[in-house]
BADOBA-619862 format. One record per residue: z negated, y, x of N, C-alpha, C in turn; residue in three letters. Coordinates in Angstrom, 2 decimals. Each point is the difference from the previous one (the first is absolute). Last residue first. Example, Ala and Ser with C-alpha at 12.3 -4.5 7.8 and 13.67 -1.06 7.14 Angstrom:
# BADOBA-619862
{{-7.08, -2.25, 12.85}, {-0.06, 1.19, 0.82}, {-0.73, 1.09, -0.77}, SER}
{{0.07, -5.72, 0.29}, {0.00, 1.19, -0.89}, {0.00, 1.20, 0.90}, ALA}
***
This chain:
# BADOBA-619862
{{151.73, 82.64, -61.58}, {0.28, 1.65, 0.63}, {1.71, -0.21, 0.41}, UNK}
{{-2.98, -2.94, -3.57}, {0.78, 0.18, 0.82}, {0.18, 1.04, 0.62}, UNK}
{{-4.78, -0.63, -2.88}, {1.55, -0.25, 0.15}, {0.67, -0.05, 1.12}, UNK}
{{-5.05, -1.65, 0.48}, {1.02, 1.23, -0.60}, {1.37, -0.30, -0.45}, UNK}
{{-3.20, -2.91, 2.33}, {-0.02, 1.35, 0.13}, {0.67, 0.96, -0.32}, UNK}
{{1.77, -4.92, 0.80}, {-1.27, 0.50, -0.84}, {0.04, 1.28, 0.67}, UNK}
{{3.52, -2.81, 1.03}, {-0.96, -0.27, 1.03}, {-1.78, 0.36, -0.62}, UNK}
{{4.64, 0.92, -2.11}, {-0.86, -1.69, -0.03}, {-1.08, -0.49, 0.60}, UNK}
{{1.54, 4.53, -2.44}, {0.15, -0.28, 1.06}, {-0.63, -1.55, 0.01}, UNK}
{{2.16, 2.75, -3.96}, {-1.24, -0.70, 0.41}, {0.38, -0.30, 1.38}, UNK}
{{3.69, 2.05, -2.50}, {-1.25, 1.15, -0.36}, {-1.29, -0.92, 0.26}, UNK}
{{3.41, -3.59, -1.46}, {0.51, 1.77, 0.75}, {-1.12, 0.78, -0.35}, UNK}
{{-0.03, -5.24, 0.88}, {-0.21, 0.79, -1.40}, {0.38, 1.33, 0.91}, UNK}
{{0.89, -4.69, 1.67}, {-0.33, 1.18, 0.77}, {-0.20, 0.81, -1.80}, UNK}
{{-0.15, -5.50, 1.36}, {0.68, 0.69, -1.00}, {-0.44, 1.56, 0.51}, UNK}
{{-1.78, -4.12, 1.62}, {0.76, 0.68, 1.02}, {1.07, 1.31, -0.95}, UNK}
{{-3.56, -3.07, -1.79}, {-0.56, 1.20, 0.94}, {0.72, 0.70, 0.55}, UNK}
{{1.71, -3.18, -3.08}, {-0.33, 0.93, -0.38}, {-1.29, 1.04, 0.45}, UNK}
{{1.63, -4.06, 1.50}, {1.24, 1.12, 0.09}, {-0.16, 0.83, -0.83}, UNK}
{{-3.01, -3.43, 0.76}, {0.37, 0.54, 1.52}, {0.64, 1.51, -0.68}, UNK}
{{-1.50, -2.86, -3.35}, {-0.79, 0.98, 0.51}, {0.44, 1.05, 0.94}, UNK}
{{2.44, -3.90, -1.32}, {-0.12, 1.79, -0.99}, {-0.59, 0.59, 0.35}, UNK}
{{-0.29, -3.85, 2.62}, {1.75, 0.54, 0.43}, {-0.30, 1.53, -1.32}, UNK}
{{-3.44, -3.08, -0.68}, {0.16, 0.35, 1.06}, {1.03, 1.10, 0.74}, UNK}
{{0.15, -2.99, -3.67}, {-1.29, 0.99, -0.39}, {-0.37, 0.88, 1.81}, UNK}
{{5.20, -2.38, -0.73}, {-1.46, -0.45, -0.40}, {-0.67, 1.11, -0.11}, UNK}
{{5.07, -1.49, -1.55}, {-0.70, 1.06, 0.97}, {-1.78, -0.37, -0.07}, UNK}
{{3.88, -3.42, 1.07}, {-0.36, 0.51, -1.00}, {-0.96, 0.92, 0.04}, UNK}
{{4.47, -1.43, 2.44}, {-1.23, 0.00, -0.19}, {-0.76, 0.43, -1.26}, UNK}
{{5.25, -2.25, 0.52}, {-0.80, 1.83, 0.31}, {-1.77, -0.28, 0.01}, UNK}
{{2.40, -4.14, -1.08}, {0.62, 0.56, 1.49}, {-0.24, 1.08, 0.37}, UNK}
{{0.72, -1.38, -4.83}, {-1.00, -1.11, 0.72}, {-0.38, 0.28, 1.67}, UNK}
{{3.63, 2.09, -2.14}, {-1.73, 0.51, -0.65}, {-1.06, -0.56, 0.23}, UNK}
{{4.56, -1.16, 1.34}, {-0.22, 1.40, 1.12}, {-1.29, 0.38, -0.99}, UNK}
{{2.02, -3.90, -1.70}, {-0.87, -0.44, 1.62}, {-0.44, 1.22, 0.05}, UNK}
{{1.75, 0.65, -4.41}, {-1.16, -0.40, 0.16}, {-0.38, -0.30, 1.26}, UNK}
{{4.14, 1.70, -0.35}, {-0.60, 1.00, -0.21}, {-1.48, -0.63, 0.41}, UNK}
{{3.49, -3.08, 0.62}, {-0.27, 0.78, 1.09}, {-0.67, 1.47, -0.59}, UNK}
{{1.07, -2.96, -3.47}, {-0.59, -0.98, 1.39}, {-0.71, 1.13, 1.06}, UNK}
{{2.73, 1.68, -3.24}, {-1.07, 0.15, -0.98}, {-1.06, -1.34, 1.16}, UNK}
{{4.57, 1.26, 0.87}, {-0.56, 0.80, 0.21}, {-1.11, -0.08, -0.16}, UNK}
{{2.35, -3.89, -0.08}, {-0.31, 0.39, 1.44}, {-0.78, 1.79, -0.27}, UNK}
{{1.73, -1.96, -3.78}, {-1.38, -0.88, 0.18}, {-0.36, 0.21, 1.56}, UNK}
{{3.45, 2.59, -2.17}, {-1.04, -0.14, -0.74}, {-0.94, -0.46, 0.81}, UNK}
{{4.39, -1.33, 1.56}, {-0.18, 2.04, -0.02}, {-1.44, 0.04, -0.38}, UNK}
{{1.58, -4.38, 0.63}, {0.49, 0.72, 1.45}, {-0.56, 1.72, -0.28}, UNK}
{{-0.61, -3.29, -3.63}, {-1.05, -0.52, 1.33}, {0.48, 1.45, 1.02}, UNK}
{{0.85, 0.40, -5.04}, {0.44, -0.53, 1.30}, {-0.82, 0.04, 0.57}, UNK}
{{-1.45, 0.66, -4.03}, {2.06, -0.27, -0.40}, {0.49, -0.79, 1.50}, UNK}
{{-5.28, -0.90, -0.56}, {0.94, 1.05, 0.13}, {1.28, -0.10, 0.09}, UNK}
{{-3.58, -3.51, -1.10}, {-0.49, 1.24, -0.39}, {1.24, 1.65, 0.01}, UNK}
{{-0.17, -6.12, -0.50}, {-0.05, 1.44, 0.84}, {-0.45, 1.10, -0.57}, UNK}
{{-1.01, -4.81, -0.57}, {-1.16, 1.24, 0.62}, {0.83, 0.99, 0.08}, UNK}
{{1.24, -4.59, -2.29}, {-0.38, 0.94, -0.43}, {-0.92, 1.54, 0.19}, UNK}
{{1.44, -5.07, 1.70}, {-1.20, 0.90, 0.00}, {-0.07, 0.72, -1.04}, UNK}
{{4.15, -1.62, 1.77}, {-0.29, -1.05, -0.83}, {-1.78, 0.17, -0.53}, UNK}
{{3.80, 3.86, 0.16}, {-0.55, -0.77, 1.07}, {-1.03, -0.89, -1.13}, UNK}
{{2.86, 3.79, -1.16}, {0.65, -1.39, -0.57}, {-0.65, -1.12, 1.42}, UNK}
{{-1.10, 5.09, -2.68}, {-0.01, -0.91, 0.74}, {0.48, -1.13, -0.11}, UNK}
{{1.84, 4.55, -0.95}, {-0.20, -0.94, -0.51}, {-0.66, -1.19, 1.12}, UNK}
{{-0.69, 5.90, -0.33}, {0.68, -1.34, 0.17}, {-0.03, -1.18, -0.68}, UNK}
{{0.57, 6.29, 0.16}, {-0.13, -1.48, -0.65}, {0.73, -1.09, 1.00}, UNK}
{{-1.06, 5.11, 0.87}, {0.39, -0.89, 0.09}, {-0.42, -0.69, -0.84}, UNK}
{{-1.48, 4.23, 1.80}, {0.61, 0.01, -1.68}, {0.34, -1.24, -0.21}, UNK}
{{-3.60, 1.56, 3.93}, {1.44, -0.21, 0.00}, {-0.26, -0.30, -1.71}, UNK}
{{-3.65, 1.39, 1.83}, {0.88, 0.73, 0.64}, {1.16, -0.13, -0.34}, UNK}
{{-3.59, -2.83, -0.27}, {-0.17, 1.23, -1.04}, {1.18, 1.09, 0.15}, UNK}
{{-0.35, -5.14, 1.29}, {0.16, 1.12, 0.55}, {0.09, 1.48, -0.88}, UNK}
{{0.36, -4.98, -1.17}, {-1.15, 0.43, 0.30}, {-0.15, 1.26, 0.39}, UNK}
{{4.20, -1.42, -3.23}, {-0.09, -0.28, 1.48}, {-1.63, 0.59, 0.62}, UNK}
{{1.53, -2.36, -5.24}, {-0.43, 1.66, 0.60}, {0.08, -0.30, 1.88}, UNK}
{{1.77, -4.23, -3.20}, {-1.42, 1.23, -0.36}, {0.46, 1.18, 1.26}, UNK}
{{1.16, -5.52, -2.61}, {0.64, 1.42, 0.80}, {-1.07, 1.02, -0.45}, UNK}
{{-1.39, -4.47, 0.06}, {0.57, -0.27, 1.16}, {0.75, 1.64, 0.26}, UNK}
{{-2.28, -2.19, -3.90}, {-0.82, 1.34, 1.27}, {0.05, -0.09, 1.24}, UNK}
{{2.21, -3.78, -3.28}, {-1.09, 1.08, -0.54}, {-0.09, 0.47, 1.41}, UNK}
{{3.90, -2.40, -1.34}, {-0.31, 0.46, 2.04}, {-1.24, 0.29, -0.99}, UNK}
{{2.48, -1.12, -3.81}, {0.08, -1.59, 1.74}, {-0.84, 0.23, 1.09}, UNK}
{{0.06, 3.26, -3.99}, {-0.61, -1.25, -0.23}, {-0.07, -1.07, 1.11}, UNK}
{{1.42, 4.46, 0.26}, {-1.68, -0.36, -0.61}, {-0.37, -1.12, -0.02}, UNK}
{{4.65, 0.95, 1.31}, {-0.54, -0.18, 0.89}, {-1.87, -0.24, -0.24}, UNK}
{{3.06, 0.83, -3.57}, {0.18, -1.28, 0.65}, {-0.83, 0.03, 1.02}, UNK}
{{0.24, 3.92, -1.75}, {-0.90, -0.79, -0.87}, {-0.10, -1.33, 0.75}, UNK}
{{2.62, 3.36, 1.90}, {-1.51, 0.03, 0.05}, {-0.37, -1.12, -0.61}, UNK}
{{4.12, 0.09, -0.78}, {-0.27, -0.33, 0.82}, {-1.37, -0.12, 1.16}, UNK}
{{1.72, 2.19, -4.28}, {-0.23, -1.74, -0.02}, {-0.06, -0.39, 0.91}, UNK}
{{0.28, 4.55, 0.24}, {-1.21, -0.15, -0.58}, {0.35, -1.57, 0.16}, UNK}
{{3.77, 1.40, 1.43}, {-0.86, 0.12, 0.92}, {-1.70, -0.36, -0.70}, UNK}
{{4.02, -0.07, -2.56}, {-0.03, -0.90, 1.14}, {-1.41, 0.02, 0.87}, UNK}
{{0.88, 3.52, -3.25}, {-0.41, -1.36, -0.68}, {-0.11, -1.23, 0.63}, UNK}
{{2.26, 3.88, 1.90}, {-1.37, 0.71, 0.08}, {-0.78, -1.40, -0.72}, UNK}
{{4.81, -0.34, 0.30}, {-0.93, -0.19, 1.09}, {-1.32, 0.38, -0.27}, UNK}
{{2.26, 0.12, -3.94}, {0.48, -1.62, 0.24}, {-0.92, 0.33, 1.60}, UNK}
{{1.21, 3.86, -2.68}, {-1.80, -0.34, 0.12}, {0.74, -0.91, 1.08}, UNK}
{{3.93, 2.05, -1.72}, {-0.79, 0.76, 0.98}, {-1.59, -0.62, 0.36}, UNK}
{{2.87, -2.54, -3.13}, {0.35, 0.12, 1.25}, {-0.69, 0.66, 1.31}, UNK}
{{-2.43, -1.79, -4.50}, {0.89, 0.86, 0.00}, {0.52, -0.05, 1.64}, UNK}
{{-1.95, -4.02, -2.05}, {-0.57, 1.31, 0.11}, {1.19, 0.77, 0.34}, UNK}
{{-1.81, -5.54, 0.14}, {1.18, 0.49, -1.06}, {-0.74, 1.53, -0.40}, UNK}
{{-0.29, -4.76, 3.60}, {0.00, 1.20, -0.40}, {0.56, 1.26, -0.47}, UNK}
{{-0.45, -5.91, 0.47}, {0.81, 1.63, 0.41}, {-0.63, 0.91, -0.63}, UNK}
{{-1.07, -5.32, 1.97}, {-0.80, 1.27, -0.95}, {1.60, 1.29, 0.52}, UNK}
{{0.59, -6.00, 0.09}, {0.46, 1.25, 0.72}, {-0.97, 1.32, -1.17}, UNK}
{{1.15, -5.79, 0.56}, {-0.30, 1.32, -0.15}, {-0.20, 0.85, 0.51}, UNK}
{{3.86, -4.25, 1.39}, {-1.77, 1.01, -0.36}, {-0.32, 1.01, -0.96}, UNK}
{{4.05, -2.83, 1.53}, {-0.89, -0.79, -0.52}, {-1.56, 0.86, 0.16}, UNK}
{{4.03, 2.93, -0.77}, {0.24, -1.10, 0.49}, {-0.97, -1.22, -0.17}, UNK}
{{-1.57, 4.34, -1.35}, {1.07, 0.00, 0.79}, {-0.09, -0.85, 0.61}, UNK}
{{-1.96, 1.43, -4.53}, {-0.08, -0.95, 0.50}, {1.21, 0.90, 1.04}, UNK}
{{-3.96, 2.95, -2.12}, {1.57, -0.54, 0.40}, {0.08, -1.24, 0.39}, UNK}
{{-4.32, 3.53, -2.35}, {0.65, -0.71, 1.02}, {1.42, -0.50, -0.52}, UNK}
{{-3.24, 4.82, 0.16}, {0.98, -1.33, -1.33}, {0.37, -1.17, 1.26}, UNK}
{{-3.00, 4.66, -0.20}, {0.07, -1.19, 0.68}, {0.85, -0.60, -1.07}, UNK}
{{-0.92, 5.45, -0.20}, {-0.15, -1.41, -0.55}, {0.73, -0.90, 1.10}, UNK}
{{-2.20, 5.47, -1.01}, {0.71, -1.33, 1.10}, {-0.22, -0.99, -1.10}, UNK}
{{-1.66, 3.81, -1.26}, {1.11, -0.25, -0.57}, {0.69, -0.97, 0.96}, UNK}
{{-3.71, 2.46, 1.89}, {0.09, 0.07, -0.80}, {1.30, -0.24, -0.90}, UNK}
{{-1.90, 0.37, 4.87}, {0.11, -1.36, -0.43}, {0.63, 0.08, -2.03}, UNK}
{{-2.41, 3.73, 3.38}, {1.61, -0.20, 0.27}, {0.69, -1.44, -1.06}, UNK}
{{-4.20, 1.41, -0.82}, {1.07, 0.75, -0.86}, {0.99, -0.10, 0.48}, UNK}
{{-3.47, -2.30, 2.00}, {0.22, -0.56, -1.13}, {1.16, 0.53, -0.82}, UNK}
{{-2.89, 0.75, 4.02}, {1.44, -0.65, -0.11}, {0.66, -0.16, -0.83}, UNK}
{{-4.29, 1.33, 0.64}, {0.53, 1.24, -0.14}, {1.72, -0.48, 0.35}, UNK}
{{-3.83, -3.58, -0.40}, {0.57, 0.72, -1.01}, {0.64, 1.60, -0.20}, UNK}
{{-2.43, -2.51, 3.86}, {1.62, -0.34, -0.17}, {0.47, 0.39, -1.67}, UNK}
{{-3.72, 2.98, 2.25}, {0.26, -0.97, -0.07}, {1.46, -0.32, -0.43}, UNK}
{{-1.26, 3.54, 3.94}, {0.01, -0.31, -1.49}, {-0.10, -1.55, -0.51}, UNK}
{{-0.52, 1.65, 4.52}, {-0.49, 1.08, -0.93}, {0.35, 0.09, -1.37}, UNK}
{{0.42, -3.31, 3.58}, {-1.38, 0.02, -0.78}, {-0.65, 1.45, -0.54}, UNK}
{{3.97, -1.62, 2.56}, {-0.86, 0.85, 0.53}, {-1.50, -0.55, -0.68}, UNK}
{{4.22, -1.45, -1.80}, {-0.04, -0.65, 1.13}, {-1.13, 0.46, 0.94}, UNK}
{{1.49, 2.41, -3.93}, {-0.87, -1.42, -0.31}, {-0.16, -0.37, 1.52}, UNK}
{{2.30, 3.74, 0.28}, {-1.23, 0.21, -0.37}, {-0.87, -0.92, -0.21}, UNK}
{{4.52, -0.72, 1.23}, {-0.71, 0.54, 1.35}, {-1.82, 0.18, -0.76}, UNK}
{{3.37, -0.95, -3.49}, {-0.18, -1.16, 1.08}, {-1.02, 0.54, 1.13}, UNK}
{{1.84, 3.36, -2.85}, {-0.89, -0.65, -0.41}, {-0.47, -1.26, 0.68}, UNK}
{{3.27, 2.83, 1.83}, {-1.10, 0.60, 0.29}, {-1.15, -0.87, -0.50}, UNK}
{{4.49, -2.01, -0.61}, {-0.70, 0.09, 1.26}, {-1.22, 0.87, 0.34}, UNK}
{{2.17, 0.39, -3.90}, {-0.54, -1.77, 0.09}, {-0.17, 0.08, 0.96}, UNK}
{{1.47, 4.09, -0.37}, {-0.58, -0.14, -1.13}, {-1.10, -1.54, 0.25}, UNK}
{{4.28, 0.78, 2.53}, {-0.82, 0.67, 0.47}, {-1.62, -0.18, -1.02}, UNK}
{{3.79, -1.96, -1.45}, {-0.46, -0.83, 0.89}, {-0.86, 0.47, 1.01}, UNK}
{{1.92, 2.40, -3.95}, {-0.62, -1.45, -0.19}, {-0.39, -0.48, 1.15}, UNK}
{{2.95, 3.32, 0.81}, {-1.23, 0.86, -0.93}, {-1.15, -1.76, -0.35}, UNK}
{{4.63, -0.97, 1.65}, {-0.72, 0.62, 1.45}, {-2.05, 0.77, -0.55}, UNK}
{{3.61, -1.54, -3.30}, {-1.04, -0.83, 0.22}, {-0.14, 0.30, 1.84}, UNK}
{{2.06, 3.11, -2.71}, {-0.86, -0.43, -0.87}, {-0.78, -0.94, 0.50}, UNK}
{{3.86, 1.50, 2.68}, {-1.05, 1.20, -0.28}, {-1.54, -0.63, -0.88}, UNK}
{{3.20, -3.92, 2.17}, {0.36, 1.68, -0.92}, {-1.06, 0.91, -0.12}, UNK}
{{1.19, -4.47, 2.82}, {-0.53, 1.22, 0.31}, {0.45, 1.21, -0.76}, UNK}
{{0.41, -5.09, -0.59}, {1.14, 1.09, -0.08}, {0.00, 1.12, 0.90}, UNK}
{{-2.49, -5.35, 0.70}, {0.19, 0.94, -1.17}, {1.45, 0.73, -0.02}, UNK}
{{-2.09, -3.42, 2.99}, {1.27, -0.29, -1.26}, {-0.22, 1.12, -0.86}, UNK}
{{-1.72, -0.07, 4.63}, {-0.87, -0.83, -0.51}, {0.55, -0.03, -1.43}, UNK}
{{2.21, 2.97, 2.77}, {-0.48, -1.42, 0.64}, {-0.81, -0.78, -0.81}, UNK}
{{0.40, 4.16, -1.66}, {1.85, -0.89, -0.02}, {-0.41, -1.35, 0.74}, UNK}
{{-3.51, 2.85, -0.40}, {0.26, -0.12, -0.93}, {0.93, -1.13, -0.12}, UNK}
{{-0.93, 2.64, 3.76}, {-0.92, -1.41, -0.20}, {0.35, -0.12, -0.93}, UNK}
{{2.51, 3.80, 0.34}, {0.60, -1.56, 0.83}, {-1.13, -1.15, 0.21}, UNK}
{{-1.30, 4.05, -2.43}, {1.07, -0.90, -0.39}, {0.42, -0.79, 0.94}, UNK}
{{-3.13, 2.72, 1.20}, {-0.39, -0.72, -0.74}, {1.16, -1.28, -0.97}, UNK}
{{1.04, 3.20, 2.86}, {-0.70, -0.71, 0.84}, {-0.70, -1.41, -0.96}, UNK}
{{2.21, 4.40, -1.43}, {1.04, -0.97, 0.54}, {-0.86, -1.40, 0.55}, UNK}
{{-2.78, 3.26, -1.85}, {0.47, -0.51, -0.51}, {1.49, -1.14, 0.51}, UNK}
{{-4.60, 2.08, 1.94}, {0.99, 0.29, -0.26}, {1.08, -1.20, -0.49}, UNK}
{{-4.62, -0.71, 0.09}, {0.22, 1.43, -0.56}, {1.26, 0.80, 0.34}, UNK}
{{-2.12, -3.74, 1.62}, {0.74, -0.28, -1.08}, {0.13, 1.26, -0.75}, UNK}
{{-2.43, -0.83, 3.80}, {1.67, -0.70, 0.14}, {0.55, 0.15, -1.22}, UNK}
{{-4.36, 2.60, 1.58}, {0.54, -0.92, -1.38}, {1.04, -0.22, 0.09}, UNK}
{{-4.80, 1.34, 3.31}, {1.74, 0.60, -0.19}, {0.80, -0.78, -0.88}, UNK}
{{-4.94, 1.88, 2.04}, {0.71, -0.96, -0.79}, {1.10, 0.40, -0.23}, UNK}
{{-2.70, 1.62, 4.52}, {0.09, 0.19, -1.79}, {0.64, -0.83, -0.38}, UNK}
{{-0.67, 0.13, 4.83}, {-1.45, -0.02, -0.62}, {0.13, 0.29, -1.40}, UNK}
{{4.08, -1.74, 2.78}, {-0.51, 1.46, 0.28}, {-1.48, 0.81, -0.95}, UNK}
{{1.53, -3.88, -2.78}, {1.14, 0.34, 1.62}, {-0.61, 1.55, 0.35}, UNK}
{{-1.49, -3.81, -3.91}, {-0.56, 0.92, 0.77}, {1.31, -0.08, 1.33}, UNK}
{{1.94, -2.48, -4.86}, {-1.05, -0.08, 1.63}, {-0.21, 1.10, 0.62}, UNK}
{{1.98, -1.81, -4.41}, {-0.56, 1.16, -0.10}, {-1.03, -0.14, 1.28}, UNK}
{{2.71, -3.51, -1.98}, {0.88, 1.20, -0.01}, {-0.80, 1.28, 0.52}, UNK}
{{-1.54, -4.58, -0.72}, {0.10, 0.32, 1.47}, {0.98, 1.15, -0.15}, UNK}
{{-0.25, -2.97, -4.08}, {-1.62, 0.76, 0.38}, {0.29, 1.18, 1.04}, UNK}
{{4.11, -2.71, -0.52}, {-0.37, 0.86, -1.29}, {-1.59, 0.95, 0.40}, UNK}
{{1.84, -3.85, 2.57}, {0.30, 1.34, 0.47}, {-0.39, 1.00, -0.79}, UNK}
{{-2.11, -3.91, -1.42}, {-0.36, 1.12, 1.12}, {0.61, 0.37, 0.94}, UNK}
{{1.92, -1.89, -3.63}, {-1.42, 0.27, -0.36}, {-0.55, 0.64, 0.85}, UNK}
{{3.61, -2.51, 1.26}, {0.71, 0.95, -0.61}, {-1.10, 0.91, -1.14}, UNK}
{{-1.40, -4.07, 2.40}, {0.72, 1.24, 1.04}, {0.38, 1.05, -0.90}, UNK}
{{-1.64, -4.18, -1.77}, {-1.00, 1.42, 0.34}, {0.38, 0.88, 0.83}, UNK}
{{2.79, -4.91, 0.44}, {-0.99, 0.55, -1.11}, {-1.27, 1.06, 0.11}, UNK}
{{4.67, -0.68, 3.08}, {-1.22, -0.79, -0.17}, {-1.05, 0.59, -1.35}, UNK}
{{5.40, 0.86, 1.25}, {-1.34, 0.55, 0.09}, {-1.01, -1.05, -0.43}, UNK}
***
């Protein structure tokens, strides 16, 4: 896995399908086998952790919280380093069930620092997504070009493309509007 993948599969658990949100991770087998793939266990305790760190992540990442609502996942971590072989080496030293949910925050962090405000929110008010930009710009805007950015493209041409109603056209159509019980022609009501 390429660095921040395993971060925003984490974010990306919770994608609009069929116009509501839906939480991959809310069932548990499911959740465990990301777990197992990515070296955990998938025990009950830290499936609970990594949901937990993933809601809080989604929130910072929104700008609905600040990054200090990270903080309690982080609590009692320690960094120790290791020599392995001719290097050093940071390990991380937390209880089994945290070790992913603790992965994933350091991995935000990292990315704070190398990518700044490269991962953020997919533009589309619509979609739940998280991306990472990794263009040499820094413009994208949407998780995907193919789903997002063609809808939110082709919404704005077809607005750009409807007329716009003029002072004229209201007038029109609100002569041609029939009120019940008025004849149009005048003289009275309707017979």
């Amino acid at each position: 896995m390429t660095a921040g993948e395993a971060l925003l599969e984490a974010l990306n658990s919770t994608p609009v399908r069929d116009g509501g949100p839906v939480d991959l991770w809310l069932d548990g087998p499911e959740l465990s086998r990301w777990a197992i793939r990515h070296g955990g266990e998938g025990t009950a305790a830290e499936r609970e952790w990594l949901r937990t760190t993933r809601d809080t992540l989604q929130a910072v990442v929104r700008g609905e919280s600040g990054p200090d609502a990270l903080l309690p996942l982080l609590s009692g971590v320690r960094k120790v380093p290791r020599v392995v072989g001719a290097r050093l080496e940071w390990a991380v030293e937390v209880e089994t069930e945290r070790r992913l949910a603790v992965e994933l925050v350091l991995e935000w962090a990292r990315l704070q620092t190398s990518s700044p405000g490269r991962l953020r929110p997919c533009a589309n008010s619509e979609c739940r997504l998280f991306l990472l930009d990794r263009s040499r710009a820094n413009t994208a805007r949407w998780c995907s070009m193919k789903t997002c950015g063609n809808r939110l493209k082709a919404r704005r041409h077809h607005e750009r493309r409807r007329p716009a109603p003029t002072a004229a056209s209201d007038a029109a159509e609100s002569r041609s509007v029939r009120r019940p019980g008025v004849n149009p022609r005048g003289g009275g009501p309707d017979t």
